[in-house]
C-alpha positions in Angstrom: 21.4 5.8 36.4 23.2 6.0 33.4 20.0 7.0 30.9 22.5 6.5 27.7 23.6 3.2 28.1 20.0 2.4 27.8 19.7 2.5 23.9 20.6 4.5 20.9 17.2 6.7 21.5 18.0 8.0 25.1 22.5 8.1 23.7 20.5 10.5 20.8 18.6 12.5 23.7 20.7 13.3 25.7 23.8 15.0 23.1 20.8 16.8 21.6 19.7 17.7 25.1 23.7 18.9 25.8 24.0 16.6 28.8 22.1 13.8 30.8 18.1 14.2 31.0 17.5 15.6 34.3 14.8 13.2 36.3 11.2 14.1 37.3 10.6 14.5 41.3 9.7 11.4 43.1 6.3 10.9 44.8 6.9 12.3 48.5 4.2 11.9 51.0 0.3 11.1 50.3 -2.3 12.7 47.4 -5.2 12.7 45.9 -6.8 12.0 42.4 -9.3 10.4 40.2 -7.0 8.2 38.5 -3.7 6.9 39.2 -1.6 4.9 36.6 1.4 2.8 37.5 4.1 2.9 34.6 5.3 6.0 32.3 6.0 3.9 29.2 3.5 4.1 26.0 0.5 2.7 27.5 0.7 4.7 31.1 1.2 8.0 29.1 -1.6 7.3 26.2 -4.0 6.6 28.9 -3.3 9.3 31.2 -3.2 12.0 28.0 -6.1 10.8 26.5 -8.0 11.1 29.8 -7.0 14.5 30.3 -7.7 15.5 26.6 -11.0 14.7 26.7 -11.6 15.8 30.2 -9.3 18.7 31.5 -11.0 18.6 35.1 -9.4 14.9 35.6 -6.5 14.8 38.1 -4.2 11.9 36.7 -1.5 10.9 38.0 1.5 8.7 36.6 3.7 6.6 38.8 7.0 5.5 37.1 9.9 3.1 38.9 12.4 4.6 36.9 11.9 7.4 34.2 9.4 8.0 31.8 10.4 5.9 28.4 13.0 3.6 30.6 11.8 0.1 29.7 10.7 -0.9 26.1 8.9 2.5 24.8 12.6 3.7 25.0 14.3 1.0 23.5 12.2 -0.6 20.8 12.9 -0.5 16.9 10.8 2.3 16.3 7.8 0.7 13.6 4.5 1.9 14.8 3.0 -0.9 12.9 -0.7 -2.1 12.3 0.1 -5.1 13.7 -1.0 -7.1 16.7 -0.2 -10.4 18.7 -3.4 -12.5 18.0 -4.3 -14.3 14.3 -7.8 -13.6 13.4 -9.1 -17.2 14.4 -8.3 -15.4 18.2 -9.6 -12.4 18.3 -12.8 -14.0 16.1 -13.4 -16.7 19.2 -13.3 -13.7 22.1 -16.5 -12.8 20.7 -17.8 -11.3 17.7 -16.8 -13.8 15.2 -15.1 -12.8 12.3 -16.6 -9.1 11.8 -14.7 -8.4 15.3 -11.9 -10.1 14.1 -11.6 -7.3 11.2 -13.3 -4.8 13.6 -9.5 -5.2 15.5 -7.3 -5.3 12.5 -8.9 -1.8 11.4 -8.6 -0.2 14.8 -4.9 -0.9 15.0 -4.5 0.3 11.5 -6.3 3.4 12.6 -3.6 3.9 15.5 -0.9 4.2 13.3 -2.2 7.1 11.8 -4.3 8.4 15.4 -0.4 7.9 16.7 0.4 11.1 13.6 -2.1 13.1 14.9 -1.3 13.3 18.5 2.5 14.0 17.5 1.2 16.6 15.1 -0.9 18.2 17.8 0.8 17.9 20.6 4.5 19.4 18.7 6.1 15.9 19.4 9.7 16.2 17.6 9.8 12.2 16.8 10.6 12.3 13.8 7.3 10.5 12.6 7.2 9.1 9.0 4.7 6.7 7.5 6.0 5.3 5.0 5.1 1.5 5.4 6.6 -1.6 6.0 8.3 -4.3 4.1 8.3 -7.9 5.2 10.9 -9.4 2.9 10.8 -13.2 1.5 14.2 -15.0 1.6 13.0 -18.3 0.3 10.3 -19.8 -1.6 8.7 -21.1 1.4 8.8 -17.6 3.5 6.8 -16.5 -0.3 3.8 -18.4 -0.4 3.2 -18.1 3.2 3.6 -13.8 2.3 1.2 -14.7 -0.8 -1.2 -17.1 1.2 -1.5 -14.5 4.1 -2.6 -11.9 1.4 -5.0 -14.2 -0.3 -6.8 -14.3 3.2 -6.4 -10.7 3.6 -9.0 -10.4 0.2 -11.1 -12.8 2.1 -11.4 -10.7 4.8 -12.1 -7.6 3.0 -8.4 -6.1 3.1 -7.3 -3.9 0.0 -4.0 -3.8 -1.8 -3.5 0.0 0.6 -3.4 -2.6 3.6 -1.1 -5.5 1.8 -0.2 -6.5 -1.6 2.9 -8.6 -2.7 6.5 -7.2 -4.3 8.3 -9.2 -6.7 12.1 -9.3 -6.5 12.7 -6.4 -8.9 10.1 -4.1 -6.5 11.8 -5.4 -3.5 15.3 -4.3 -4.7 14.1 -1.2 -6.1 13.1 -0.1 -2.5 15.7 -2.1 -0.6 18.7 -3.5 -1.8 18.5 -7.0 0.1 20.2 -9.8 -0.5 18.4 -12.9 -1.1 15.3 -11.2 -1.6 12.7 -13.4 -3.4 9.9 -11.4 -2.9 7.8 -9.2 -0.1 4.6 -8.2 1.8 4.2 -4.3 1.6 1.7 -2.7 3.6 0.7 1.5 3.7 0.0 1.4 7.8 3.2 1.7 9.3 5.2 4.5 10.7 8.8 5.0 11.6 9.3 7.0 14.6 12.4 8.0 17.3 11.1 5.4 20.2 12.6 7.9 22.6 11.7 11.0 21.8 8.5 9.6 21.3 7.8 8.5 24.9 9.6 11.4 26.7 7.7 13.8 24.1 4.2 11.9 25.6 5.0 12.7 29.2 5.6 16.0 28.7 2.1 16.5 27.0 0.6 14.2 29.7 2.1 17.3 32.0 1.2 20.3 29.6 -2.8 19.0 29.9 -2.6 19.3 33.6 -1.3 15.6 34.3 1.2 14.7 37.0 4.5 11.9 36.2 6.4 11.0 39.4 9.6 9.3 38.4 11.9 7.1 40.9 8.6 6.4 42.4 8.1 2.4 42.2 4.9 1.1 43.5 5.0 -2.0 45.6 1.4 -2.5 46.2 -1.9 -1.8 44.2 -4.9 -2.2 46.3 -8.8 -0.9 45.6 -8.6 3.0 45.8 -4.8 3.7 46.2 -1.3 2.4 44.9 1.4 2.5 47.7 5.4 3.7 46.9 7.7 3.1 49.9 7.2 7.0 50.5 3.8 7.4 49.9 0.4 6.8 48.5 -1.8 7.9 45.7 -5.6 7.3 46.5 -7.8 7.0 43.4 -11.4 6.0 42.2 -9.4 4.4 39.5 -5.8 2.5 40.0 -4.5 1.2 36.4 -1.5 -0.9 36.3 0.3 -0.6 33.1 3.7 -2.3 33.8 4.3 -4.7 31.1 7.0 -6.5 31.7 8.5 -4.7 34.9 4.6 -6.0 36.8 6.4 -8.8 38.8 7.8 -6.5 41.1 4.5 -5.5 42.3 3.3 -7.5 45.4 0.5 -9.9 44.2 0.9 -9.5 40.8 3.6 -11.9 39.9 2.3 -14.1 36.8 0.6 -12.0 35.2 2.9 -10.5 32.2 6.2 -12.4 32.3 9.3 -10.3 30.3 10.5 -11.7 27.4 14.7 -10.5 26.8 15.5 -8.8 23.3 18.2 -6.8 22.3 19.3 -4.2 19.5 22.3 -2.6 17.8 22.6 0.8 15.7 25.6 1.1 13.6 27.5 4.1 12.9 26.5 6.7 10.1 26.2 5.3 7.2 28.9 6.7 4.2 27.2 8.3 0.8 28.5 5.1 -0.9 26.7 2.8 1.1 23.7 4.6 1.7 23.6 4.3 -2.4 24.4 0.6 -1.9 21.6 0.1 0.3 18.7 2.4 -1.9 16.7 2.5 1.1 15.5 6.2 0.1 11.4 5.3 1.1 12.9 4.6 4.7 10.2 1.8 5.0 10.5 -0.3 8.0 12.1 -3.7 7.6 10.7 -7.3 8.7 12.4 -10.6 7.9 11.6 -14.1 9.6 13.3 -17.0 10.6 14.9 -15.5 12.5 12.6 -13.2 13.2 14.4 -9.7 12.4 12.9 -6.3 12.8 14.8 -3.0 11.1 15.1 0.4 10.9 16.9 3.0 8.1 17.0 6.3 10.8 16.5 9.7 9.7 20.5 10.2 10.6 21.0 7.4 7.9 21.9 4.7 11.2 20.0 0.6 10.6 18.8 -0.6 13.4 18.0 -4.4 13.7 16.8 -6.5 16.3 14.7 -9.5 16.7 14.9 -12.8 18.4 17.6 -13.6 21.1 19.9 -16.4 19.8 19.5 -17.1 23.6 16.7 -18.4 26.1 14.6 -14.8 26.1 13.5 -15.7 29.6 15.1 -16.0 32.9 14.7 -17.5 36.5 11.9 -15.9 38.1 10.9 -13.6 35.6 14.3 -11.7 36.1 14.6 -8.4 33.4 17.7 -7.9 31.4 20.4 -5.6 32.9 21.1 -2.1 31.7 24.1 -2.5 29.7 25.4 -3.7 26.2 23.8 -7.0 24.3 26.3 -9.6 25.0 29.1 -10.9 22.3 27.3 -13.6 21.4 24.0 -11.5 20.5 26.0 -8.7 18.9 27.6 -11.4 17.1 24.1 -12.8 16.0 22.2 -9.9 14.5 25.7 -8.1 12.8 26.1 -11.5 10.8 22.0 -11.4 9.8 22.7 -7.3 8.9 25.4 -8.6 6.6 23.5 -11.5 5.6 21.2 -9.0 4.2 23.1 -6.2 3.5 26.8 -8.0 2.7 28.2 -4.5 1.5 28.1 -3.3 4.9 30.1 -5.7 6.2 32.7 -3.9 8.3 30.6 -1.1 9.1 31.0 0.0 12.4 28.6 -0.5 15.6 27.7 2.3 17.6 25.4 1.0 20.3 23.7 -2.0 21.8 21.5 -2.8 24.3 19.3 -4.8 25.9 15.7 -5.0 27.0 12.5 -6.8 27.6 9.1 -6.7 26.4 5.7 -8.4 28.2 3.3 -11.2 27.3 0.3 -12.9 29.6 -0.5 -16.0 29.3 -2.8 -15.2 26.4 0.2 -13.4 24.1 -1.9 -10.9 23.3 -3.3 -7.4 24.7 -6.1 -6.3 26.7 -7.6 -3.4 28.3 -9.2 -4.8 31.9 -11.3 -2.5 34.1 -13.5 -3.8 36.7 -15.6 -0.9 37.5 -16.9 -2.3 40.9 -13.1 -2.0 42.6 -11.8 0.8 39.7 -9.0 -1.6 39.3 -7.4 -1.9 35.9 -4.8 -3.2 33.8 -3.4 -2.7 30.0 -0.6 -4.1 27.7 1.2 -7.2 27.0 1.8 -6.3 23.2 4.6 -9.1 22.8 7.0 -6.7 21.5 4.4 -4.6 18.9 3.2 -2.4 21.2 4.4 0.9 19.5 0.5 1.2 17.4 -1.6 -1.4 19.7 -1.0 0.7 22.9 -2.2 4.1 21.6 -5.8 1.9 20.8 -5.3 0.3 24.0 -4.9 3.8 25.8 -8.0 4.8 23.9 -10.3 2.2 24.9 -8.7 2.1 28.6 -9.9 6.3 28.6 -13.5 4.7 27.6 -13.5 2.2 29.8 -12.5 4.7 33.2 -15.3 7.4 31.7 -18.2 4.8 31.5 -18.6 5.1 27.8 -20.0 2.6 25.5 -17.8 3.0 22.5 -16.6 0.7 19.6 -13.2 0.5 21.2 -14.6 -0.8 24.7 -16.9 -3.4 22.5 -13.7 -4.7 20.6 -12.4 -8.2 21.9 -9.2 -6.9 23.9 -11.8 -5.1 25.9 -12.0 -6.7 29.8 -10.8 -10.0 28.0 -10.2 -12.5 31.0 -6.7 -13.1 31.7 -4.8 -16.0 32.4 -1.9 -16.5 35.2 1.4 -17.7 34.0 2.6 -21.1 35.3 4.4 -21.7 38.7 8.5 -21.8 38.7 10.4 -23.9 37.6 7.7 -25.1 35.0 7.7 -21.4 33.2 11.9 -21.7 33.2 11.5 -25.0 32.0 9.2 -24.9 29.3 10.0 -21.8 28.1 13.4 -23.6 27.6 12.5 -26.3 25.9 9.5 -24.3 23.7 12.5 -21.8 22.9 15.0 -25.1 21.4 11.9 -26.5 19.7 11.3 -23.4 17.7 15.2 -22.6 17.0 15.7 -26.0 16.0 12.3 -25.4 13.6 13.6 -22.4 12.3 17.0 -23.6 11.1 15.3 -26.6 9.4 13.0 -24.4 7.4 15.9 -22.2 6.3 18.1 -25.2 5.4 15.2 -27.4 3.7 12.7 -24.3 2.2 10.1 -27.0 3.5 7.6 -25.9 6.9 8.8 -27.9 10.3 6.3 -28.8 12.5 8.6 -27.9 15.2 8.2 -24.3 15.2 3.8 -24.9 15.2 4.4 -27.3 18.0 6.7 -24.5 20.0 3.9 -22.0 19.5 0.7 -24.1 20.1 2.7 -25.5 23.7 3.8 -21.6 24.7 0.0 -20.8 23.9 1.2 -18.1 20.8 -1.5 -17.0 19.0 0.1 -15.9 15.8 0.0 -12.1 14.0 -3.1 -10.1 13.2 -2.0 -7.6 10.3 
C-alpha cells in the first residue's frame, strides 16, 4: 500500500520519517486478553490508551485492517473542535432534558483541551495549537443564523469564551476572506497534524503495555472473541470501533454507513501571500453552503474540504478508493479557496485525496456496552470526530471498568441504535436527500432567503443538526 497517496498527513510522515512507514505485524495464530478493540483510528486508540492509563495490568489489544491512522483519523482537516453531530433539542430528548443537553456540550469542550493534555503527556509531536475557530458569514442570511445560534448559546448558559460574534473589520483582521460579512468565534478548538496525531496514539497505546496488530482485518465479532482469517483474539470485552470501514464485518452491515469526502493542500505558501491572507492566529476555518472546512498548517499549506459536489454515498456502502479527489472535486473546492481567498488564485496544489467518514442511522455518536455479552461499540461522529472521540474513548474506558461516572450518565452513553435502511432504498434516498439539499443550498446563496429544501433534506436523512 502506498501510505502517501493517502493524504497530505501520511505524504508529511513519511519525508520526515526518510522513507515509507514500516507496518506493525499482523495477528498470527490465537491470544488472549481482557479487552479486544477492532479499529486503530481515533476512537480504537483513545479507548485502548485510556484503559491501560488507568489500569496498567489490562491486556488490550487493537485490531486494525489496514494501519493505524489509515481511514479518516489520517485524513481529516485537522480541527479538534468542541463540536458534535446532535442539536441540543437531541441530546435534551435522550434523557436528561436540557441540563444533559449542556451536560454534552461541556464534555466535548472539555476534550479539546483533555485531547492537549494527553499530547503533552504522552510527547505526541502533532503539532497541537488551540487557537479557536472561526465560522465565517458570507451573507446576511448565514449572519443572523451565526447571531441567532449565539443568542441561544446565552440561553443556555454559554459565555462569550465559548462563542461571541465578529464584525467584518474583526473577521478581516484575523482572516483576510473575501465576502466576509461577519463570524462566529469560539476559544475550544484546536489545530492539530491529523496524522501524526493518530500514529503518535498508537505508539502510546504500545508504550503503556498495549498491543496494535495491523493487516489484521476482523471478519467476525462474536461474544468473547473477534476472529481475523488467521486467528482469534478472545476477550471479556470485544469493542467494535470501525466507523465507516464496519460493513465489512459479518453481521454488522447497517449499522454506520460511509459517507465520501475529499481534501486538497496546496503548495507552500509565498511571504507575499501569506501577508495577503493575515491568517497569523492560525484559527481553524468554517464556512457553509457549501459546507467548507479549513486549515492554515504550521508549514504555511491551507487545507479545505467539505461537502462532495457529488453523491457522498455509494452502492452498497462502498468506501472511496485510495487515490486522488477526482477533477471535478478538485475543481469544486480550488474555485471555493479562490472564492475566499481570490489572491491565491493560481497557487499551486500539492495533494488530494479522498476518504470517508461514518454515521448511524441516528447521525450522531454513542458509546454502547452491553455488559451481559462484553460486546461494544463507539463512533459515528459524522465527520467531527477529532474532539467527540477522545470523550467517547473516555466514557467507553468507564463503561468496560464498571464505573458510574458523569461520562457513562451523559446521553451518548448505551444510546439505542438504529439500523440503516435496506439497498436500494439507502442508494436511493440518499440520492435524492443529497439533490434536495444542493438544490437548497444554491437557492439560499443566490436569494440570501432560507429554502425549505435543505430542512426537508435533513429532517428525511434523519440529521439532527450541530451541538457547539
Amino acid at each position: 500500500m502506498n501510505k502517501s497517496a493517502l493524504s497530505h498527513w501520511w505524504q508529511q510522515m513519511e519525508l520526515r520519517n526518510g522513507g515509507p512507514i514500516t507496518d506493525r505485524p499482523a495477528l498470527d495464530g490465537d491470544r488472549d486478553a481482557d479487552v479486544v478493540i477492532v479499529g486503530a483510528g481515533y476512537t480504537g486508540l483513545w479507548t485502548a490508551l485510556e484503559l491501560l492509563t488507568e489500569d496498567p495490568s489490562l491486556q488490550v489489544v487493537v485490531l486494525e485492517a489496514k494501519v493505524a491512522g489509515y481511514g479518516a483519523s489520517g485524513r481529516n482537516g485537522g480541527a479538534v473542535i468542541a463540536q458534535m453531530n446532535g442539536s441540543r433539542e437531541f441530546w435534551a430528548k435522550r434523557g436528561g432534558g436540557r441540563e444533559a443537553a449542556v451536560r454534552v456540550e461541556r464534555a466535548v469542550q472539555q476534550a479539546v483541551a483533555e485531547v492537549g493534555k494527553v499530547v503533552a503527556r504522552e510527547g505526541i509531536d502533532c503539532g497541537y495549537a488551540q487557537n479557536g475557530v472561526v465560522i465565517v458569514a458570507r451573507n446576511e442570511l448565514e449572519a443572523s443564523r451565526l447571531k441567532a445560534g449565539i443568542e441561544e448559546d446565552r440561553e443556555f448558559g454559554f459565555g462569550p469564551d465559548d462563542s461571541r460574534y465578529l464584525e467584518r473589520d474583526e473577521v478581516l483582521e484575523r482572516i483576510n476572506i473575501a465576502g466576509a460579512v461577519g463570524a462566529r468565534f469560539s476559544a475550544h478548538c484546536a489545530s492539530v497534524d491529523g496524522g501524526r496525531l493518530v500514529r503518535g496514539l498508537a505508539e502510546a497505546v504500545e508504550r503503556h503495555g498495549g498491543v496494535v496488530y495491523e493487516n489484521s482485518p476482523v471478519i467476525r465479532i462474536e461474544q468473547g472473541k473477534a476472529s481475523t482469517a488467521h486467528g482469534t483474539v478472545r476477550a471479556r470485552f470485544v469493542i467494535r470501533a470501525t466507523e465507516a470501514y464496519t460493513e465489512s464485518i459479518d453481521g454488522h452491515r447497517r449499522q454506520i454507513v460511509p459517507v465520501h469526502t475529499s481534501m486538497l493542500a496546496t503548495e507552500v505558501l509565498s511571504e507575499e501571500q501569506m501577508a495577503q491572507l493575515r491568517w497569523s492566529s492560525h484559527s481553524a476555518l468554517l464556512a457553509e453552503h457549501p459546507f467548507l472546512h479549513l486549515q492554515f498548517t504550521s508549514d504555511n499549506r491551507i487545507t479545505i474540504g467539505g461537502d462532495d459536489p457529488r453523491v457522498p454515498y455509494r452502492w452498497r456502502s462502498a468506501p472511496n478508493p485510495d487515490e486522488p479527489a477526482p477533477p471535478q472535486v478538485t475543481q469544486h473546492y480550488y474555485g471555493q479557496l479562490v472564492k475566499l481567498f481570490p489572491f491565491l488564485d493560481g497557487v499551486g496544489i500539492s495533494h488530494s485525496w479522498q476518504g470517508v467518514f461514518g454515521t448511524s442511522r441516528k447521525w450522531a455518536p454513542s458509546a454502547v456496552l452491553d455488559r451481559n455479552t462484553g460486546l461494544g461499540w463507539a463512533g459515528a461522529y459524522v465527520g467531527e470526530g477529532l474532539a467527540p472521540s477522545n470523550l467517547v474513548g473516555r466514557t467507553m474506558r468507564d463503561l468496560i471498568l464498571g464505573r458510574s461516572t458523569e461520562l457513562t450518565a451523559l446521553p451518548l452513553a448505551n444510546m439505542k441504535a438504529r439500523k440503516w435502511e435496506p439497498e436500494p432504498l439507502r442508494f436511493i434516498g440518499s440520492g435524492v436527500i443529497w439533490a434536495a439539499r444542493a438544490v437548497g443550498d444554491r437557492k439560499e446563496s443566490r436569494t440570501g432567503k432560507p429554502s425549505v429544501l435543505v430542512d426537508l433534506g435533513n429532517r428525511a436523512a434523519g440529521f439532527t443538526g450541530h451541538l457547539g
